[in-house]
N, C-alpha and C positions, 0 to 999 in steps of 0.2 A: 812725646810731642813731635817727633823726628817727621814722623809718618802725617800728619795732620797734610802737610803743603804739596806733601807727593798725591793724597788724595783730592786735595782742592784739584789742582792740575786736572786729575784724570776724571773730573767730574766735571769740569769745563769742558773737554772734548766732548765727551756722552750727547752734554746737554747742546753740543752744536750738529750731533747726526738725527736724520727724520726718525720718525716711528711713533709706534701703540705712545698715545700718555701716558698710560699705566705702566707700560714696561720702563715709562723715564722714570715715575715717581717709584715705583719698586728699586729703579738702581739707584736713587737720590737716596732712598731710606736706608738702604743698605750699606751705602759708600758713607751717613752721618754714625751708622751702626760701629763701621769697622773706625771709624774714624773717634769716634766716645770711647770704645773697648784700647786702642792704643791710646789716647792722651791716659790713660786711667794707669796702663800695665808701664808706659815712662816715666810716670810722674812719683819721686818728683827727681828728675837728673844735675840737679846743682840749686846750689842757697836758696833758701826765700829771704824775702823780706819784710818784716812789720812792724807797719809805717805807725807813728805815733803820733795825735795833731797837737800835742802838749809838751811843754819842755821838761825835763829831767826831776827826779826828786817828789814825783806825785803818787796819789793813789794809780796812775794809770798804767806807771812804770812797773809798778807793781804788778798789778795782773798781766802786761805785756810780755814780763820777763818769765812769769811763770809759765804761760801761755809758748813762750816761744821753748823754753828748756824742754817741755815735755814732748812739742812737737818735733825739735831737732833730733830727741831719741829715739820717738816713736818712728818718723818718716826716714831715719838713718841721711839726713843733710842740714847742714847747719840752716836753722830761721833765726836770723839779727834783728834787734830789734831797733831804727831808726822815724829817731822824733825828729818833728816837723814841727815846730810851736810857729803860731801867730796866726791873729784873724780870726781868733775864735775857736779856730781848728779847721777853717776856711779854705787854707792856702795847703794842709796837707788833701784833705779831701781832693781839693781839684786839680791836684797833682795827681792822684792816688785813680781818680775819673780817666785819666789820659793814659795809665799802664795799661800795656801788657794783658790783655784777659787770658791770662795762661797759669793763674796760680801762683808764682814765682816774686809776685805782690799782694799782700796783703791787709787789710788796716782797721784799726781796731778804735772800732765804733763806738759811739756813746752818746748818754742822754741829748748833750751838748748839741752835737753836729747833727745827730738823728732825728731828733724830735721838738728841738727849743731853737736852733737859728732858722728854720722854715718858721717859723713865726718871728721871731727875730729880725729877720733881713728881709723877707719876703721877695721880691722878685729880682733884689741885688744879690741875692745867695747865686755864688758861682756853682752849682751843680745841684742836681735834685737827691735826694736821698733813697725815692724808690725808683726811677727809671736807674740813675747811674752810676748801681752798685746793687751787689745780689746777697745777700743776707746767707750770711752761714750757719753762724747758731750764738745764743745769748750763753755768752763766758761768767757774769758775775750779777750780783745787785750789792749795792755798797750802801748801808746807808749814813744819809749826811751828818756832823754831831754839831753842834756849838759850843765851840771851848775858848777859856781868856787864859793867861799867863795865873802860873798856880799863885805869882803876887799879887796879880786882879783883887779888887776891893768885893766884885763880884761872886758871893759863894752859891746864889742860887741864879734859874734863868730869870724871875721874877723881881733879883736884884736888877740885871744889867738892863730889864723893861722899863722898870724907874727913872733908874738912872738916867735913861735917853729921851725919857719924857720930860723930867725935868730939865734937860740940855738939850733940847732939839738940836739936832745938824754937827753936834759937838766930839760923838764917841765916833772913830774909825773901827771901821774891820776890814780884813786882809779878805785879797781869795786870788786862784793862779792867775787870772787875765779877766779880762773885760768877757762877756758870755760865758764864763766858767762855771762849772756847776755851783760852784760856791758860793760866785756873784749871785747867781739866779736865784740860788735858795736863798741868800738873806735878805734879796729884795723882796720875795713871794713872801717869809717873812714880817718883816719892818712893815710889808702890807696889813697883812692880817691883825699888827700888833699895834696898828696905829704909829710908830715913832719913825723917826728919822736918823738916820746912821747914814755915815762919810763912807764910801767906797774909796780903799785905794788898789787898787790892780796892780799883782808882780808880773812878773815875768816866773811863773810858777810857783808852786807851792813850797820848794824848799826856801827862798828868800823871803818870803811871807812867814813863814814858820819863826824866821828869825828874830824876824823883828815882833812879830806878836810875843815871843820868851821874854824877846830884851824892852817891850811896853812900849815902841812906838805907834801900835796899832793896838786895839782894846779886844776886839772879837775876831772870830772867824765863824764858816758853818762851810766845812768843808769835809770830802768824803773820810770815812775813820781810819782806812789803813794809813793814809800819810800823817796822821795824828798816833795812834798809837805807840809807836815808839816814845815819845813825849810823854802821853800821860802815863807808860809804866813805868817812865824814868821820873814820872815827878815835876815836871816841868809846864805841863798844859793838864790844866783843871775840864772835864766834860762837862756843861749844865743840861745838855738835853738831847737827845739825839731824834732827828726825823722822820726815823722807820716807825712804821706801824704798828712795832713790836720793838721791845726791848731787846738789844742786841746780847747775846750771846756771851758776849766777851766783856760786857758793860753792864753785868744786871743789875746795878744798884743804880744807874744811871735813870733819870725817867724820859719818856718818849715828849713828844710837845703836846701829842695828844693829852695826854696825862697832865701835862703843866698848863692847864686852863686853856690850851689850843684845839676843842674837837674836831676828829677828821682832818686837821694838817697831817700829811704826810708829802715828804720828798726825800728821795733816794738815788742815789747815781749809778748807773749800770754801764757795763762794757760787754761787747759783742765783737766776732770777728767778720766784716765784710768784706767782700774781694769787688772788682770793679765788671760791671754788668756784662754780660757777654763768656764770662770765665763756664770753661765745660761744663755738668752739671755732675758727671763721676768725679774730677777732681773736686769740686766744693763737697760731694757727696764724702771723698775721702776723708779732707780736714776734717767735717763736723766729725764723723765718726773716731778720729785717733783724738781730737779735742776731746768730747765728751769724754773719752775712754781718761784721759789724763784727769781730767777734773774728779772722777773717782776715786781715782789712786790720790791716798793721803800724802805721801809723800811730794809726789809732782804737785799736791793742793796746799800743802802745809803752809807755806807763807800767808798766801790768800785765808782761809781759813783761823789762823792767828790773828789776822788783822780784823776779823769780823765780818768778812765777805759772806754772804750767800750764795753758791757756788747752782747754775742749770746747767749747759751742755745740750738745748733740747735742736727739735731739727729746724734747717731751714724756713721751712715752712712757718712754723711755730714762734721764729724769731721776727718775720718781716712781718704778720700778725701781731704783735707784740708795739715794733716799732710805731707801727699805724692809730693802736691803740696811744700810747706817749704822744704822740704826735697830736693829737686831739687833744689831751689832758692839757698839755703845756700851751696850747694854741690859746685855751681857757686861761691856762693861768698867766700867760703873759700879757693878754688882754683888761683882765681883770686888775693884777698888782701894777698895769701900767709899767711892763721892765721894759728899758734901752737901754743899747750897749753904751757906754760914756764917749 
């Protein structure tokens, strides 16, 4: 990256002597040439960073930390991973808008902030999702499960539908924050189902986790890897899981499709984006040692344990994607009537 500011410099001069157009734009092309081929052959010369919009103890942490181990070994410099909770995931976003477009920041996207607060907030959202930020490549899909305390009176989903039916407003469930994929999915949910359930909002998914074991809270529908440990320990019962396919790691579990829900489907996914304006060889770089890691079982093992469905695909491929979500969730927030509390 050394070389980028000596070049700017000497492309300021050029562009203030006369001459042929052509011969300016030939050295214009040439000086962004030399200028791509060096940020690509420097990068990366010290730490990255990736930023997290959720606090500690989540499924997010989860694929963050895998994401970052693999790439600290593959790019030979440490990437840290630092969470940013609050606002939805608002306040790291438009932090994350003002870096550096040099690689060296990176943050790790999700349904939340990508595709559900642009309908959510609408013109109060501090940043745009496809002007000011460039898409590297889709890391995961998660998908969501619904689970109570293995004490829950609740042994199937079509218990705890009852249930709420006959107590409108009366059952709480947990989920990490106000906009959390977890919120989202159980109001989209509670839509579909006709009932009425209490939102209470943590401050992430490990104090929720808590208090759903110890029954101050009744349900959750939050992504599987932050549940997992729980239900092989015996402690969080699964009734249903969101994906349009039975999870892998959960086959006796049923889908909601399957539980008298056709065509529900909601899943949470993670992606790495960097802040718009970032080279297009270094983001070329990430996606490619990313993907390469999501291959490797080892650098994927945890993720894959927890039920992730692991892509890696290119840029391209991912901001397509986004656009797609972006649409679906616009539908569906519209339709279940969701606000943040």
């Amino acid at each position: 990256m050394r070389y980028q500011g000596v070049l700017k410099r000497y492309l300021r001069v050029l562009l203030k002597q006369p001459g042929d157009v052509l011969v300016r734009n030939l050295l214009i092309a040439f000086a962004v040439m030399i200028s791509s081929s060096a940020a690509l052959a420097d990068y990366p010369e010290k730490s990255i960073r990736l930023v997290v919009p959720f606090a500690t103890g989540g499924t997010s942490e989860i694929v963050a930390r895998s994401v970052a181990s693999s790439l600290s070994t593959s790019l030979g410099q440490s990437v840290y991973v630092d969470n940013k909770p609050g606002g939805a995931g608002n306040i790291a976003m438009e932090e994350v808008k003002r870096a550096n477009p040099d690689g060296y920041t990176l943050m790790l996207g999700h349904v939340g902030t990508l595709a559900v607060n642009p309908a959510l907030f609408g013109k109060k959202l501090p940043y745009d999702p496809n002007k000011d930020f460039a898409p590297v490549t889709l890391v995961a899909k998660v998908p969501n499960v619904i689970a109570v305390s293995e004490k829950s009176p609740y042994k199937t989903l079509a218990d705890l539908v009852a249930d709420a039916k006959k107590n409108p407003g009366k059952i709480n469930y947990g989920s990490a924050g106000n906009g959390s994929a977890g919120h989202l999915a159980m109001e989209y949910f509670s839509s579909e189902a006709g009932i009425d359930l209490v939102h209470v909002p943590y401050k992430g998914s490990g104090p929720m986790l808590t208090d759903l074991i110890g029954g101050q809270i009744q349900a959750t529908f939050n992504g599987l890897p932050s549940l997992m440990g729980q239900i092989k320990g015996g402690t969080l019962r699964p009734l249903a899981v969101g994906s349009a396919d039975r999870s892998k790691v959960l086959p006796n579990v049923p889908t909601l499709s399957e539980s008298g829900y056709k065509g529900f489907e909601t899943s949470q996914w993670y992606g790495i984006i960097v802040p718009a304006g970032t080279p297009q060889p270094v983001i070329d770089r990430l996606q490619k040692e990313i993907a390469k890691g999501l291959k490797s079982k080892e650098d994927s093992k945890r993720m894959l344990e927890d039920g992730a469905v692991l892509v890696g695909d290119t840029p391209a491929q991912f901001g397509a994607f986004i656009k797609l979500e972006q649409n679906r969730w616009a539908k569906v927030v519209e339709k279940a009537k969701i606000t943040v509390d």
